[in-house]
SERO-4910 file (N, C-alpha, C, O; in steps of 0.05 Angstrom, whole numbers):
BEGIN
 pado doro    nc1    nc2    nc3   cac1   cac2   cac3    cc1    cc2    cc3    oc1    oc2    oc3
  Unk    A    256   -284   -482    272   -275   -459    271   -297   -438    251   -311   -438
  Unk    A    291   -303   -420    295   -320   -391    301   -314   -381    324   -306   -376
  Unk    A    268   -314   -364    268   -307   -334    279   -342   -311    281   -365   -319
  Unk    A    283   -335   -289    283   -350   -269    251   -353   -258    236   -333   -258
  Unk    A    242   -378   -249    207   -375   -239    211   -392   -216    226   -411   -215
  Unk    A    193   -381   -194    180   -409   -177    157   -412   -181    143   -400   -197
  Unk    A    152   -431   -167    121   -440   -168    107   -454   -155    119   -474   -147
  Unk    A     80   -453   -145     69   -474   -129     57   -495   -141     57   -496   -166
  Unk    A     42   -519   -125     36   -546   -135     31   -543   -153     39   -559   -170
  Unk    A     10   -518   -163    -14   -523   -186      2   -506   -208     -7   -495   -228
  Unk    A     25   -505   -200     44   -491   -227     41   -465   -234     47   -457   -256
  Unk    A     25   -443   -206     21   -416   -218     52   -407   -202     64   -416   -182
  Unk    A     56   -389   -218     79   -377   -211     91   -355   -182     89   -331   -183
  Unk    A     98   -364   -169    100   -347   -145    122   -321   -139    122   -303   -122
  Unk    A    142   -328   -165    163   -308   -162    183   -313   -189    184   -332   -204
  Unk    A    198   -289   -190    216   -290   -207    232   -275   -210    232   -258   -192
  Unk    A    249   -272   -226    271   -264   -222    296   -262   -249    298   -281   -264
  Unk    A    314   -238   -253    332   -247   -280    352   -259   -277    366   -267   -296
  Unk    A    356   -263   -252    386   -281   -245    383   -311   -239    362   -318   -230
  Unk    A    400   -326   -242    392   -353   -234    406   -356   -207    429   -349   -201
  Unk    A    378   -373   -186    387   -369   -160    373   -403   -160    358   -417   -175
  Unk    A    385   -406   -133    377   -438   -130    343   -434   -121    336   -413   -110
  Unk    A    323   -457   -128    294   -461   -121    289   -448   -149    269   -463   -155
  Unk    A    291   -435   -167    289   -424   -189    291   -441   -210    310   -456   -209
  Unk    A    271   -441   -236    274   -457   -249    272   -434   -283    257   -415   -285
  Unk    A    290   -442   -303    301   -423   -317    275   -430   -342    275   -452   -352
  Unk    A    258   -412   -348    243   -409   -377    244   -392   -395    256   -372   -388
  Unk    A    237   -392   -413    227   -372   -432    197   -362   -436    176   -375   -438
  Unk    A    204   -329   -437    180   -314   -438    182   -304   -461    203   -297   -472
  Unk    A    160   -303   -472    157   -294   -512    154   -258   -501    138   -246   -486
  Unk    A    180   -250   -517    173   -218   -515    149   -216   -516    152   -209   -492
  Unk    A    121   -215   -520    101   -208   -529     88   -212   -516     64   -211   -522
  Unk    A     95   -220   -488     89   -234   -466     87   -206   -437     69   -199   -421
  Unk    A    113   -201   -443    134   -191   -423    113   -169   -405    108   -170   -381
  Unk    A    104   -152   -422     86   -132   -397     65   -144   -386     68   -142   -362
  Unk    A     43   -157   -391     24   -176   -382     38   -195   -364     24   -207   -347
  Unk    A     57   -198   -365     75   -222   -343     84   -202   -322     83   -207   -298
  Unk    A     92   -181   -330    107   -168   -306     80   -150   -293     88   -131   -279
  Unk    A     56   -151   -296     38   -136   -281     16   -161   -272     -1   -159   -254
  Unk    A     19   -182   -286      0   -213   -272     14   -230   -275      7   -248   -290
  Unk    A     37   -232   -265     57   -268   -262     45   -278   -250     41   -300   -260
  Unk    A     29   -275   -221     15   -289   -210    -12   -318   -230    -23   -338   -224
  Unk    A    -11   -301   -253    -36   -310   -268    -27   -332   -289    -41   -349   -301
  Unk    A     -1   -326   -289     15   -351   -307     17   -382   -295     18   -383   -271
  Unk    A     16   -403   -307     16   -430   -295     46   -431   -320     46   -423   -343
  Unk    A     70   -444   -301     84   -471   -314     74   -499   -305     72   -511   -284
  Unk    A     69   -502   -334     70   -532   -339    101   -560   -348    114   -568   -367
  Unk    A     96   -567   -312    116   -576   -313    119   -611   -323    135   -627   -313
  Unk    A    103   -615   -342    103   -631   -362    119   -621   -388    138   -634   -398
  Unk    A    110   -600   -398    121   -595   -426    149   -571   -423    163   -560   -440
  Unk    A    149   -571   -405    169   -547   -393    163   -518   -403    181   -503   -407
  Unk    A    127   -509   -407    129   -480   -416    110   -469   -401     89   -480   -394
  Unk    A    119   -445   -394     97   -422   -386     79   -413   -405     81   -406   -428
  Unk    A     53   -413   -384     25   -420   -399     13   -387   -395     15   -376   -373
  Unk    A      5   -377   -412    -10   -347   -410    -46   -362   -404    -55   -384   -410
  Unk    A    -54   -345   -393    -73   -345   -383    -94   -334   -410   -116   -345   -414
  Unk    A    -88   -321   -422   -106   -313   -441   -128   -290   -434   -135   -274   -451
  Unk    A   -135   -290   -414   -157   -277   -408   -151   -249   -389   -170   -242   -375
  Unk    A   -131   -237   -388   -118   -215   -376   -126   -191   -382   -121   -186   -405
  Unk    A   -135   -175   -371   -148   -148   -373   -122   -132   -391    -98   -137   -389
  Unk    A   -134   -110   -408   -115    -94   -417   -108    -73   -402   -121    -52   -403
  Unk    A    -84    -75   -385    -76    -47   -384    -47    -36   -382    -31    -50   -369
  Unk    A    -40    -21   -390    -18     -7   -404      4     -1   -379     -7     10   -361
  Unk    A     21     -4   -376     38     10   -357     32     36   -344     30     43   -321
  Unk    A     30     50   -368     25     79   -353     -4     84   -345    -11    106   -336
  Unk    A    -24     62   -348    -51     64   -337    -40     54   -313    -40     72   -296
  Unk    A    -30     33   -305    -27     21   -275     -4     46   -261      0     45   -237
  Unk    A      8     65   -279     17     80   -268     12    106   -253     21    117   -233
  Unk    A     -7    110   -271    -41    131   -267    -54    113   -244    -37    116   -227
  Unk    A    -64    106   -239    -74     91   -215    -56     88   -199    -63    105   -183
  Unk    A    -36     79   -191    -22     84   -167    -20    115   -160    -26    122   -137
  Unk    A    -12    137   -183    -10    157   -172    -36    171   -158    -38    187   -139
  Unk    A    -51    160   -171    -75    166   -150    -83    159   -128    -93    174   -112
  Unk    A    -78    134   -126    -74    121    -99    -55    133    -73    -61    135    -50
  Unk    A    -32    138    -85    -15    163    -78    -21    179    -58    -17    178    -34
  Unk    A    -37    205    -84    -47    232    -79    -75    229    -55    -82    246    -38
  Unk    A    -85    205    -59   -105    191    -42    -97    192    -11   -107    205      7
  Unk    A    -71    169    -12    -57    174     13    -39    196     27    -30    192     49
  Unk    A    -34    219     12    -28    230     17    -51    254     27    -45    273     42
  Unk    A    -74    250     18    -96    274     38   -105    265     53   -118    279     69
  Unk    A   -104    238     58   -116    233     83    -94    231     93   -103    219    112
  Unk    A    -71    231     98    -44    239    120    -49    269    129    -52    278    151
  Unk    A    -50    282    105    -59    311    103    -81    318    135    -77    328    157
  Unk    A   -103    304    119   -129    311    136   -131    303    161   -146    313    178
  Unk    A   -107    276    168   -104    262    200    -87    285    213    -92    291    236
  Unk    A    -65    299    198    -47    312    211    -62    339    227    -61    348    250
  Unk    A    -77    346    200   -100    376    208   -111    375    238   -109    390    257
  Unk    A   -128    340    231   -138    344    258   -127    340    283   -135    348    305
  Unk    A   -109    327    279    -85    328    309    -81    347    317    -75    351    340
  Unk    A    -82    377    290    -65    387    306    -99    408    317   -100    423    337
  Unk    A   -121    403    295   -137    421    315   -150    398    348   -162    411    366
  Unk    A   -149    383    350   -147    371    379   -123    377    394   -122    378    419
  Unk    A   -107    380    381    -83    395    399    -87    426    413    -82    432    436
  Unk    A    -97    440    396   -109    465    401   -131    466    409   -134    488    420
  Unk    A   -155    451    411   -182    438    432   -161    434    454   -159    454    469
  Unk    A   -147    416    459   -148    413    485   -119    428    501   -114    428    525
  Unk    A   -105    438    482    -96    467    506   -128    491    512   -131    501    535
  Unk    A   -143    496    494   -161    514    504   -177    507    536   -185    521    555
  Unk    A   -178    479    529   -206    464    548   -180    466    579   -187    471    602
  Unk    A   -156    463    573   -148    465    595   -140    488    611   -135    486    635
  Unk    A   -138    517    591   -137    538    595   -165    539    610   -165    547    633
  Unk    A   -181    534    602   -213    545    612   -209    533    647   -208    546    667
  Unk    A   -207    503    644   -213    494    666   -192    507    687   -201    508    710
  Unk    A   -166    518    683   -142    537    709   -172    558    708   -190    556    726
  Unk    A   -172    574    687   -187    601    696   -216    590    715   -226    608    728
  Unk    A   -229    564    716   -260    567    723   -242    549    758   -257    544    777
  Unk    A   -221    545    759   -205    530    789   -206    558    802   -216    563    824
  Unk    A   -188    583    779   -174    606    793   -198    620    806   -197    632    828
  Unk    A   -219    618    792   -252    630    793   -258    622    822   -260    638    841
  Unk    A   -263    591    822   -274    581    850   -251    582    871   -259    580    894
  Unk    A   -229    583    869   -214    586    893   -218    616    896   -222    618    920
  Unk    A   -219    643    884   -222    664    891   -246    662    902   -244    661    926
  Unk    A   -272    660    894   -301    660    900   -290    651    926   -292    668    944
  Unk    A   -278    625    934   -283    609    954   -269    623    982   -277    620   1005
  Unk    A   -241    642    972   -233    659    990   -247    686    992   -237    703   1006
  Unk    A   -265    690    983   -278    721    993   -304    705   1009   -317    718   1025
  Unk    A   -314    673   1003   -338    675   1024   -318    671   1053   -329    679   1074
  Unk    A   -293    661   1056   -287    651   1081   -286    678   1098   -289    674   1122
  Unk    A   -283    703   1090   -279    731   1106   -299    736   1107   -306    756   1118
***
């Protein structure tokens, strides 16, 4: 397959792409390649002597739908702690109408107190 690649000095790959766009330089990826490239391109070097993209060899196995399983967890992750920030907003929201309810009633308290000593 040919992809479009960039790359930095040391020839690891910084980006890519299926269209040819200028700064892009056009290679071939061995189907057999293709999922390990599209979850670590970062890990690929072109070697821009022989004109081929170099596999790293040493790439952890994992499957699409494992990295897909982990994000959704990551997810469900971020999503309870949105959960649990919202909860407590809203019980500090409800702390502090109470605390201000208290403090009118203990004002209404001492200004009454304060008008029955003046008679």
């Amino acid at each position: 397959m040919f992809i479009y690649i960039t790359y930095d000095t040391e020839g690891f790959i910084t980006g890519y792409q299926n269209t040819e766009a200028d700064g892009y330089t056009k290679v071939f990826i061995l189907d057999s390649w293709i999922t390990q490239f599209a979850q670590h391109s970062d890990k690929f070097r072109y070697d821009t002597d022989k004109k081929v993209v170099l596999n790293p060899g040493n790439l952890p196995d994992l499957s699409l739908e494992e990295l897909n399983n982990k994000y959704s967890s990551v997810l469900e992750t971020s999503q309870q702690a949105v959960n649990s920030a919202t909860t407590l907003a809203q019980q500090q929201t409800v702390s502090a109408t109470s605390i201000n309810q208290l403090q009118q009633s203990i004002t209404a308290l001492a200004l009454s107190q304060s008008a029955k000593g003046t008679k």
